[in-house]
mmCIF file of the C-alpha atoms, coordinates in Angstrom:
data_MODEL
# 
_entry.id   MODEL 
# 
loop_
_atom_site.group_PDB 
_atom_site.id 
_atom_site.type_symbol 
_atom_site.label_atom_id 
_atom_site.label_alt_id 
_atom_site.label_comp_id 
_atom_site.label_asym_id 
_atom_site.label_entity_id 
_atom_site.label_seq_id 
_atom_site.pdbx_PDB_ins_code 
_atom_site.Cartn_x 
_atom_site.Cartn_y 
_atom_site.Cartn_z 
_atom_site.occupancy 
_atom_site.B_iso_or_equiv 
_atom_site.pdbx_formal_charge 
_atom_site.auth_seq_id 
_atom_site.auth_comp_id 
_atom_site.auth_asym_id 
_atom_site.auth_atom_id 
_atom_site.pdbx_PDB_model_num 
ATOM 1   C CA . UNK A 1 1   ? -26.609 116.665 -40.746 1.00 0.00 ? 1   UNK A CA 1 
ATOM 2   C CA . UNK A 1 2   ? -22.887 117.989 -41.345 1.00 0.00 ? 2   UNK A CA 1 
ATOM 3   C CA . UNK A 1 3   ? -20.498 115.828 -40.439 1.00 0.00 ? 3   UNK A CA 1 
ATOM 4   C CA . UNK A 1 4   ? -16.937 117.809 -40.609 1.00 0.00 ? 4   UNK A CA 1 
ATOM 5   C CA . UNK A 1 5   ? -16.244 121.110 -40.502 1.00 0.00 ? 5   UNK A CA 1 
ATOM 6   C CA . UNK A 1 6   ? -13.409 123.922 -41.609 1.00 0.00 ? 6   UNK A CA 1 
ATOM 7   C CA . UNK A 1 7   ? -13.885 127.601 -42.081 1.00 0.00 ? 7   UNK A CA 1 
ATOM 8   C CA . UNK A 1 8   ? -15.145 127.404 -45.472 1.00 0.00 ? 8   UNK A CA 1 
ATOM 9   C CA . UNK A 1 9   ? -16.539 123.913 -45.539 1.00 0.00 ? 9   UNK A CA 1 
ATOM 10  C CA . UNK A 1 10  ? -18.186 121.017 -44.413 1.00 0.00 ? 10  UNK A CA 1 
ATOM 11  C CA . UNK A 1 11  ? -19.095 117.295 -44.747 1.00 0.00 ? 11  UNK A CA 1 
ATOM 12  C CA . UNK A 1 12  ? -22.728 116.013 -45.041 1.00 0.00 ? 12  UNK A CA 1 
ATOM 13  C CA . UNK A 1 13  ? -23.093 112.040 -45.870 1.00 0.00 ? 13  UNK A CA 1 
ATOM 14  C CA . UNK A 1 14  ? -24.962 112.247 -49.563 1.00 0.00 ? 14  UNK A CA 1 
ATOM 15  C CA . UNK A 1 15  ? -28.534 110.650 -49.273 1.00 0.00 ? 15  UNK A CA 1 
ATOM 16  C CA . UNK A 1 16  ? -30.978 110.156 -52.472 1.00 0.00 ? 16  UNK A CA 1 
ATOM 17  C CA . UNK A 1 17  ? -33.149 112.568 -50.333 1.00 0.00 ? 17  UNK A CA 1 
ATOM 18  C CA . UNK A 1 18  ? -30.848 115.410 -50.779 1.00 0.00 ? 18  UNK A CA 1 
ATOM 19  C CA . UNK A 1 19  ? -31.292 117.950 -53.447 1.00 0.00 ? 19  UNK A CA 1 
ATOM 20  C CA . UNK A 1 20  ? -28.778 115.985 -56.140 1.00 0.00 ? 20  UNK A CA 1 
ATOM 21  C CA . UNK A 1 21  ? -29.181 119.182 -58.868 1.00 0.00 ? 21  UNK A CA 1 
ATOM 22  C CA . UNK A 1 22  ? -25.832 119.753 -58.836 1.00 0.00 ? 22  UNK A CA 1 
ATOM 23  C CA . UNK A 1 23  ? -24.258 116.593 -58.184 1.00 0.00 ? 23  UNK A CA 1 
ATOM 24  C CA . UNK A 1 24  ? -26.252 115.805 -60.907 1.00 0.00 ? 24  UNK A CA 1 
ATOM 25  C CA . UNK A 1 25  ? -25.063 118.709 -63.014 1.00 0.00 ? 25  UNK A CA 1 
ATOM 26  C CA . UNK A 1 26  ? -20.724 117.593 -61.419 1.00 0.00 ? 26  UNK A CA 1 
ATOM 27  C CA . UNK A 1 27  ? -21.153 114.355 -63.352 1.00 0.00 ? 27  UNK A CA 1 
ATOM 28  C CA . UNK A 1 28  ? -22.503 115.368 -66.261 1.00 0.00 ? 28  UNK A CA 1 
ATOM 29  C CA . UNK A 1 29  ? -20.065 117.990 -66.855 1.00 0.00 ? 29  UNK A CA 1 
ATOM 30  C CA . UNK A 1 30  ? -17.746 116.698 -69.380 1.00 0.00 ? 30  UNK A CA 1 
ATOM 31  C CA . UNK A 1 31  ? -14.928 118.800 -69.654 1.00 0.00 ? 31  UNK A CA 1 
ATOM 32  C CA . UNK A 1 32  ? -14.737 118.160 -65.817 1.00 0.00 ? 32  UNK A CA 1 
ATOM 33  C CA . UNK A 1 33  ? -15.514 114.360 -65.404 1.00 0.00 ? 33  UNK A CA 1 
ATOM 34  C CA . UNK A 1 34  ? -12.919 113.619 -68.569 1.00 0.00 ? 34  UNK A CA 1 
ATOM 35  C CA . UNK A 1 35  ? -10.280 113.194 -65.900 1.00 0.00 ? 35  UNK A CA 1 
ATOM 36  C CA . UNK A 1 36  ? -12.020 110.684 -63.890 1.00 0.00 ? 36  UNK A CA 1 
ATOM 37  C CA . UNK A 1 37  ? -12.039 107.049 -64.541 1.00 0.00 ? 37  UNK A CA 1 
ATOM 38  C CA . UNK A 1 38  ? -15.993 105.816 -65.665 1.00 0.00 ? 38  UNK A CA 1 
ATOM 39  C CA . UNK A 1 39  ? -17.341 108.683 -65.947 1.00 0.00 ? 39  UNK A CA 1 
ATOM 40  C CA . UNK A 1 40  ? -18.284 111.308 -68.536 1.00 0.00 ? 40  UNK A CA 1 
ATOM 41  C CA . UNK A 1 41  ? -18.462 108.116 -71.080 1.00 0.00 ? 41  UNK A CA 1 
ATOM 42  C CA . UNK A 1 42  ? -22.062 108.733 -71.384 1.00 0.00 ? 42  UNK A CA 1 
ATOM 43  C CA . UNK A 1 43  ? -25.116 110.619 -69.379 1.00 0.00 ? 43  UNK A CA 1 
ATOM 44  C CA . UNK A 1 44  ? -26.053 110.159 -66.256 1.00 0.00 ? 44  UNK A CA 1 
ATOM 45  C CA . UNK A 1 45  ? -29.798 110.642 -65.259 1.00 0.00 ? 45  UNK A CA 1 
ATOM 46  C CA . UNK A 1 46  ? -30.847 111.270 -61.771 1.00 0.00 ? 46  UNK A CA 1 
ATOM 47  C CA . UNK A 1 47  ? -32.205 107.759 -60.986 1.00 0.00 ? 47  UNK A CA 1 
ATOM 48  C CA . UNK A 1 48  ? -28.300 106.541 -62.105 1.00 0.00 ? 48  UNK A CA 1 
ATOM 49  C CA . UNK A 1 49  ? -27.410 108.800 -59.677 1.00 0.00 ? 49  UNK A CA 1 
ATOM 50  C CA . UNK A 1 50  ? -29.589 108.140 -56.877 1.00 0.00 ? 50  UNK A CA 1 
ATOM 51  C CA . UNK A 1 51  ? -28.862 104.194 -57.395 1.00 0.00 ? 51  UNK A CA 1 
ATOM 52  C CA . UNK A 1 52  ? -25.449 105.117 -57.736 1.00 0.00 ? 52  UNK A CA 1 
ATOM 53  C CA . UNK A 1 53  ? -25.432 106.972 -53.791 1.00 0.00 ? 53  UNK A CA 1 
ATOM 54  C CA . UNK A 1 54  ? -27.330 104.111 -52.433 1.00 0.00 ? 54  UNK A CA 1 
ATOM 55  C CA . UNK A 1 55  ? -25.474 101.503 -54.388 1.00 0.00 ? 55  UNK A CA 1 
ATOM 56  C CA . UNK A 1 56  ? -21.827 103.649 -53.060 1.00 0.00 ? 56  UNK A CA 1 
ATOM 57  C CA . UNK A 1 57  ? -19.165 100.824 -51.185 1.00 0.00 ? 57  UNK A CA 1 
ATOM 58  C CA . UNK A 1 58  ? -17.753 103.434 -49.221 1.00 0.00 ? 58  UNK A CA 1 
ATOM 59  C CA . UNK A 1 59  ? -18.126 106.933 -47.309 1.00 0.00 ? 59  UNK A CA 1 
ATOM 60  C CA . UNK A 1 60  ? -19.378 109.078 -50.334 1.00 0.00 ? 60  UNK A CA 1 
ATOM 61  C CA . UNK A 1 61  ? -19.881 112.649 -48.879 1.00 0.00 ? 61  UNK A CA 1 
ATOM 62  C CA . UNK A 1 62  ? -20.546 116.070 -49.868 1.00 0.00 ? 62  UNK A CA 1 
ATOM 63  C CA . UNK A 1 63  ? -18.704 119.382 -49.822 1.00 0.00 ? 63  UNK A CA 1 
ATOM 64  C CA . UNK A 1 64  ? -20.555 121.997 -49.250 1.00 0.00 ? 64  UNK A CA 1 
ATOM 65  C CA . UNK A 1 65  ? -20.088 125.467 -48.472 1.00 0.00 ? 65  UNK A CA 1 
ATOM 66  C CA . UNK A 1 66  ? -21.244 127.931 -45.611 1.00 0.00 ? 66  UNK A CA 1 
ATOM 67  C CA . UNK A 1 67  ? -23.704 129.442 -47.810 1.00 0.00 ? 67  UNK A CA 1 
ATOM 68  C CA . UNK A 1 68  ? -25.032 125.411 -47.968 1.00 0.00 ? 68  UNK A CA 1 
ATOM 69  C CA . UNK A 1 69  ? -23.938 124.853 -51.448 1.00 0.00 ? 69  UNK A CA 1 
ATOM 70  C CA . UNK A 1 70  ? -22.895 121.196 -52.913 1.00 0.00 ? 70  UNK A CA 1 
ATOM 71  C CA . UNK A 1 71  ? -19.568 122.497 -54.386 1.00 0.00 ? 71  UNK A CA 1 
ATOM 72  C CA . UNK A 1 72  ? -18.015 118.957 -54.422 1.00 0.00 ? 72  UNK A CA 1 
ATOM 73  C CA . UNK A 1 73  ? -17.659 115.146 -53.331 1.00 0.00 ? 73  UNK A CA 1 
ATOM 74  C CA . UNK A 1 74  ? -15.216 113.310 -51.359 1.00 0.00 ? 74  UNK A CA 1 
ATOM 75  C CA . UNK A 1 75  ? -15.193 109.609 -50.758 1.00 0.00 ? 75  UNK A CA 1 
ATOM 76  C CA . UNK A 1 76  ? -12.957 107.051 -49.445 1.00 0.00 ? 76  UNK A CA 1 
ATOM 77  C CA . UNK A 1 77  ? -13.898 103.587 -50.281 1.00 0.00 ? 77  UNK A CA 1 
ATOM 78  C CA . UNK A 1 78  ? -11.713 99.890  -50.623 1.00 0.00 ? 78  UNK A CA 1 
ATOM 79  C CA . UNK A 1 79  ? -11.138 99.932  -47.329 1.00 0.00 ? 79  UNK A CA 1 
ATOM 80  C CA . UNK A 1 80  ? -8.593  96.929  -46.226 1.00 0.00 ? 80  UNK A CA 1 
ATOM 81  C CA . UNK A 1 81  ? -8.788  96.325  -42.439 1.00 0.00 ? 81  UNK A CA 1 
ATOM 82  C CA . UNK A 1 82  ? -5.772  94.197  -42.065 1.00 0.00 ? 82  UNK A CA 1 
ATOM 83  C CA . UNK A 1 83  ? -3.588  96.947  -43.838 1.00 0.00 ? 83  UNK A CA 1 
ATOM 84  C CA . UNK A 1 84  ? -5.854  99.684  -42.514 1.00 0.00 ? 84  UNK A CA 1 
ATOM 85  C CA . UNK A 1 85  ? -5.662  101.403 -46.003 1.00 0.00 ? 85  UNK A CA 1 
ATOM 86  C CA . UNK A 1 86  ? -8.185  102.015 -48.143 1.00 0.00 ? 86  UNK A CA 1 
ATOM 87  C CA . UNK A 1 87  ? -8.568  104.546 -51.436 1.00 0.00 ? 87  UNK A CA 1 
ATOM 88  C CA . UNK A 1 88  ? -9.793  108.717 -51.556 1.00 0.00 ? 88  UNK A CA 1 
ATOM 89  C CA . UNK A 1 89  ? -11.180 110.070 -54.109 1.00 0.00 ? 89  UNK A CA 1 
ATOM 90  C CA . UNK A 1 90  ? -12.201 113.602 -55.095 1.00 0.00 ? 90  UNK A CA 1 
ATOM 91  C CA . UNK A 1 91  ? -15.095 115.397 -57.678 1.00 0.00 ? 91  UNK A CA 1 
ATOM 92  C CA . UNK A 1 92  ? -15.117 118.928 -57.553 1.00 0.00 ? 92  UNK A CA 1 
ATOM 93  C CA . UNK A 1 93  ? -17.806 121.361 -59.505 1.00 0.00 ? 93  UNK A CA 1 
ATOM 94  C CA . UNK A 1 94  ? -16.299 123.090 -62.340 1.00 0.00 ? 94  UNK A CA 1 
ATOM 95  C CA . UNK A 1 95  ? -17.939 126.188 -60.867 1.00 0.00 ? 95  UNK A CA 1 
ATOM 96  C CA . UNK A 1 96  ? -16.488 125.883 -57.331 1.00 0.00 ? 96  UNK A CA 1 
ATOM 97  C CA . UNK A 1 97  ? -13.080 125.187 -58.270 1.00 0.00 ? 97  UNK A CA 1 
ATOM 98  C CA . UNK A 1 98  ? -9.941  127.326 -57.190 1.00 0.00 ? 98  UNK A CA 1 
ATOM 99  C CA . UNK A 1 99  ? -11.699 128.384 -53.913 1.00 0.00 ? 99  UNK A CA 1 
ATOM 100 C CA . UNK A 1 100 ? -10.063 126.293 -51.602 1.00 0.00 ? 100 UNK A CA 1 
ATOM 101 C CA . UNK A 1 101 ? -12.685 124.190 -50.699 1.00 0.00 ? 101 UNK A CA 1 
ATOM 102 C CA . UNK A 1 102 ? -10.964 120.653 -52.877 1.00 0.00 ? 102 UNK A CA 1 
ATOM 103 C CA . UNK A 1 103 ? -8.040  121.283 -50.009 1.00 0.00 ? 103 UNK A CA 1 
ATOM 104 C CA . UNK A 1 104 ? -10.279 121.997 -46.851 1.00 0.00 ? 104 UNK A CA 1 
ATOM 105 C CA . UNK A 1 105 ? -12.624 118.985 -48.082 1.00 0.00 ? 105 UNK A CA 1 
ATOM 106 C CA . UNK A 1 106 ? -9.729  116.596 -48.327 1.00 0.00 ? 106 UNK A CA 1 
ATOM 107 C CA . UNK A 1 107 ? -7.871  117.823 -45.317 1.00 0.00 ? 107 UNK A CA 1 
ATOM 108 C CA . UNK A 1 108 ? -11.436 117.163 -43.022 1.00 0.00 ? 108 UNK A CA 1 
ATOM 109 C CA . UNK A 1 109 ? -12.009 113.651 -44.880 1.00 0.00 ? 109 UNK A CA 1 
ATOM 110 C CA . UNK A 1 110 ? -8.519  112.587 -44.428 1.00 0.00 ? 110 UNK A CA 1 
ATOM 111 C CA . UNK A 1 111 ? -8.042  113.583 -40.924 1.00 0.00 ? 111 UNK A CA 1 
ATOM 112 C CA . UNK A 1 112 ? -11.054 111.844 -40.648 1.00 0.00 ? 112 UNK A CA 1 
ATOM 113 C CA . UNK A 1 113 ? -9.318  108.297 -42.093 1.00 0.00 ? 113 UNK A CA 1 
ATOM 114 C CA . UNK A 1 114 ? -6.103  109.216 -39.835 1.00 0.00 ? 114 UNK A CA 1 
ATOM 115 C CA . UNK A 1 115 ? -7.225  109.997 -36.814 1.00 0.00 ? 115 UNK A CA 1 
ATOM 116 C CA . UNK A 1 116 ? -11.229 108.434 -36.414 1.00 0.00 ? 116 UNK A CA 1 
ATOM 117 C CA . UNK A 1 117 ? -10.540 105.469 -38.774 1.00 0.00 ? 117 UNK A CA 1 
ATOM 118 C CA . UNK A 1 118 ? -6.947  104.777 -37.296 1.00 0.00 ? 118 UNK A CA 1 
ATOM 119 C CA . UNK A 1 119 ? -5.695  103.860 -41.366 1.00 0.00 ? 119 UNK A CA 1 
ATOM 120 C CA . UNK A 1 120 ? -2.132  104.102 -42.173 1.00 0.00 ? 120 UNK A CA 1 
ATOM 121 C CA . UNK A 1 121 ? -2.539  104.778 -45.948 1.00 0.00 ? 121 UNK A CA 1 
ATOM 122 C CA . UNK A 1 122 ? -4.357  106.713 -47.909 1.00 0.00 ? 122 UNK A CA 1 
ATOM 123 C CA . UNK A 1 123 ? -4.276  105.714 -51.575 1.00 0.00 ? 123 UNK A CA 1 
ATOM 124 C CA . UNK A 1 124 ? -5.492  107.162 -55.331 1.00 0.00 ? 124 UNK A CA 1 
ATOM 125 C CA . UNK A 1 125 ? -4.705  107.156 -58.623 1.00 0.00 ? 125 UNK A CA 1 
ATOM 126 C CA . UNK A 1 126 ? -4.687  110.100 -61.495 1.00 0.00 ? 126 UNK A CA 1 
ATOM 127 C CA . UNK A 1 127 ? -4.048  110.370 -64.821 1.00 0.00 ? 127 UNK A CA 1 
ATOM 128 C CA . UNK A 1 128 ? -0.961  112.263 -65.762 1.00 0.00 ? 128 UNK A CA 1 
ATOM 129 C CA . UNK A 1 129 ? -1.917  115.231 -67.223 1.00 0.00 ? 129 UNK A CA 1 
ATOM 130 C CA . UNK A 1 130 ? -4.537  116.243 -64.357 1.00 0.00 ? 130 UNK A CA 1 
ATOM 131 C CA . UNK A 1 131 ? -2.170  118.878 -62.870 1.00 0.00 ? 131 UNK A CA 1 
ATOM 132 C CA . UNK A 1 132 ? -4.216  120.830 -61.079 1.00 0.00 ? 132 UNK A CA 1 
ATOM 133 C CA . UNK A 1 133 ? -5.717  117.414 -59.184 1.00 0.00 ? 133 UNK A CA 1 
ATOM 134 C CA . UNK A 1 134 ? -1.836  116.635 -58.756 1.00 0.00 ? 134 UNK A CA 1 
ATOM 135 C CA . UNK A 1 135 ? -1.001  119.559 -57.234 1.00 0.00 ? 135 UNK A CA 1 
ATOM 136 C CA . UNK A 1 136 ? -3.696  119.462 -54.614 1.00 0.00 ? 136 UNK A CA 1 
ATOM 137 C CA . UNK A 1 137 ? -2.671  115.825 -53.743 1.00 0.00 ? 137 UNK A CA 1 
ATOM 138 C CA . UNK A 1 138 ? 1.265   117.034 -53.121 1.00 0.00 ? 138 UNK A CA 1 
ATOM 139 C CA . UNK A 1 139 ? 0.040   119.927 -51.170 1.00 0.00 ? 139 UNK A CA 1 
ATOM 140 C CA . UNK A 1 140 ? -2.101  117.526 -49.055 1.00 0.00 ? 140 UNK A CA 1 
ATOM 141 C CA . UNK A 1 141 ? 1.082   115.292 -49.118 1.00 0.00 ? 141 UNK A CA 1 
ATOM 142 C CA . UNK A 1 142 ? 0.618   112.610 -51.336 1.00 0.00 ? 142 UNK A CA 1 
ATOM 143 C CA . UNK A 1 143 ? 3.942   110.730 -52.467 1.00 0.00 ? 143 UNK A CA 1 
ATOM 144 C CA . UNK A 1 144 ? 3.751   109.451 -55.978 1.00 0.00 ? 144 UNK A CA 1 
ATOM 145 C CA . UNK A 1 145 ? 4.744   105.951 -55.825 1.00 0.00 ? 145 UNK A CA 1 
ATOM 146 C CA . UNK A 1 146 ? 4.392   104.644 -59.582 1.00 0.00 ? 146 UNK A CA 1 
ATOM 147 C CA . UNK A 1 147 ? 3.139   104.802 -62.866 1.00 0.00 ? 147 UNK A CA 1 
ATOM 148 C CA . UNK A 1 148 ? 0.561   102.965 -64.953 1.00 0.00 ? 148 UNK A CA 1 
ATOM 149 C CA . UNK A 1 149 ? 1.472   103.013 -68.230 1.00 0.00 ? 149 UNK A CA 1 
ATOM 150 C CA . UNK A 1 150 ? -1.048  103.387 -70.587 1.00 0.00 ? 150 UNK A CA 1 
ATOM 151 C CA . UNK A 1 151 ? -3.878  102.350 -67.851 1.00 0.00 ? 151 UNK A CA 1 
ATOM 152 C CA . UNK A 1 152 ? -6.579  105.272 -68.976 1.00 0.00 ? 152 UNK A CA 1 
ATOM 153 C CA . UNK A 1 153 ? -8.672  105.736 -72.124 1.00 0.00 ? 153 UNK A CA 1 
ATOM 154 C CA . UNK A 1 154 ? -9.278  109.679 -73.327 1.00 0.00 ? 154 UNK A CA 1 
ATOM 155 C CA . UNK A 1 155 ? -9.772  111.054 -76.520 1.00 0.00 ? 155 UNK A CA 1 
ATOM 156 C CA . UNK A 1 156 ? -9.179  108.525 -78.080 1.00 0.00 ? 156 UNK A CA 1 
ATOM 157 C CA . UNK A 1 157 ? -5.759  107.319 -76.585 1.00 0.00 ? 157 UNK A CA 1 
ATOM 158 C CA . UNK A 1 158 ? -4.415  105.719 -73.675 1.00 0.00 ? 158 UNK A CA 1 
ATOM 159 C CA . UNK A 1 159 ? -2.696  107.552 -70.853 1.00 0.00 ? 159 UNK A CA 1 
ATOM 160 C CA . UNK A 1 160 ? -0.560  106.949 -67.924 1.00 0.00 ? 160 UNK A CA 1 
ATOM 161 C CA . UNK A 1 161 ? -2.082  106.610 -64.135 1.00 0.00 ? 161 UNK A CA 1 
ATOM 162 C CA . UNK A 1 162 ? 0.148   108.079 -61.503 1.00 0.00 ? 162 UNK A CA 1 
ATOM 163 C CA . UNK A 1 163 ? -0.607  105.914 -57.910 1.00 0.00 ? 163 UNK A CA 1 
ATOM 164 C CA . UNK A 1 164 ? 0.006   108.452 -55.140 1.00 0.00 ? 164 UNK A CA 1 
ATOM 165 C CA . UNK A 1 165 ? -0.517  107.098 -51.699 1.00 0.00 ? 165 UNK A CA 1 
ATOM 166 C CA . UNK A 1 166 ? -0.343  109.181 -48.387 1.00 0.00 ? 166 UNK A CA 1 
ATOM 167 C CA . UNK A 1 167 ? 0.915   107.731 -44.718 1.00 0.00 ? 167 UNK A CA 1 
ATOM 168 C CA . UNK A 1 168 ? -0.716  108.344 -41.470 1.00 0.00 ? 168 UNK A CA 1 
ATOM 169 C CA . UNK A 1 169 ? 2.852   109.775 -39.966 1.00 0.00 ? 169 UNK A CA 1 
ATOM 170 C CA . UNK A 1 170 ? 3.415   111.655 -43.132 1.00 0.00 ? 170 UNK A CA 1 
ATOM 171 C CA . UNK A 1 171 ? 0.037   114.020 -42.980 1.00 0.00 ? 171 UNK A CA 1 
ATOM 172 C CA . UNK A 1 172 ? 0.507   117.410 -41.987 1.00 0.00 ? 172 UNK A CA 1 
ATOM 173 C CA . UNK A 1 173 ? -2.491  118.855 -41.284 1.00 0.00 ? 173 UNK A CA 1 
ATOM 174 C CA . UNK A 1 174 ? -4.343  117.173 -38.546 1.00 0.00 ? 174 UNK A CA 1 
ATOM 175 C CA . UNK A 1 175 ? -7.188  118.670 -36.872 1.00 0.00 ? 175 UNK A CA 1 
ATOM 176 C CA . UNK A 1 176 ? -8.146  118.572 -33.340 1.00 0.00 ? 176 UNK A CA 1 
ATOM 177 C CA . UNK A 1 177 ? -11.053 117.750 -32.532 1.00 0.00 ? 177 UNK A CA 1 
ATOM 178 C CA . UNK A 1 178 ? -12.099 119.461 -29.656 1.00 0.00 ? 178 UNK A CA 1 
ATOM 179 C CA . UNK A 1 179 ? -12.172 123.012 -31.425 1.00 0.00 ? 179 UNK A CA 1 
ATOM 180 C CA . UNK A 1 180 ? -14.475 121.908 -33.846 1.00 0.00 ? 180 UNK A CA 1 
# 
């Protein structure tokens, strides 16, 4: 069942009863999951993943396309009620990328946490040389707030972790509901 919708995408909560191919295929992709903390350090098989979706602390859903394709995940998890933040994160397939469908994802998902969540903040973190995830996250309006230093482990060396974080009043591209 979707549960958000844009012009070129929409949101379906994962289940273990979905077709997880290419999920499956996303996080076992190494020269895309390199970027992304705890993963691509070794393979995952399909039961990982399947206790990983039913395991998930969060809202873990998929992108898909209109031709029903899983082109992605989205998920925002750590959710702190008394600060009404909580943290987004993003896994796009190497395959679908540069389509526009990371943006529409993130747009649905985080007028989702805005405006049917009621959170003020929006939070992630990225290592500093992922500059095509950091250019999505300032076009979606993310303020870089800080650095890491030396906080994630690739190729054999540490790297620094940008912390972006995005306010409820600061998001620009809110949705209304009614015309979906």
């Amino acid at each position: 069942m979707q549960f958000l919708e844009s012009d070129k995408v929409y949101l379906k909560k994962l289940s273990i009863h979905d077709d997880l191919e290419n999920y499956h295929e996303m996080v076992n992709d190494e020269e895309n999951v390199h970027l992304i903390e705890g993963l691509g350090m070794s393979y995952m098989t399909k039961e990982d993943l399947v206790e990983f979706i039913r395991n998930y602390q969060g809202q873990l859903l998929g992108i898909f396309n209109k031709q029903n394709e899983h082109v992605g995940n989205v998920s925002l998890s750590g959710f702190n009620n008394i600060l009404r933040s909580c943290s987004y994160a993003i896994l796009m397939s190497t395959k679908y990328k540069r389509k526009g469908y990371a943006f529409e994802g993130s747009v649905l998902i985080l007028n989702h946490a805005f405006n049917n969540l009621n959170l003020n903040r929006v939070y992630l973190g990225v290592v500093d040389w992922n500059e095509s995830a950091i250019k999505l996250y300032e076009k979606l309006g993310f303020q870089r707030e800080g650095k890491f230093r030396d906080a994630f482990w690739a190729y054999g060396q540490y790297h620094d972790l940008y912390q972006y974080s995005l306010l409820k009043n600061e998001f620009k591209y809110s949705i209304k509901w009614s015309d979906m």
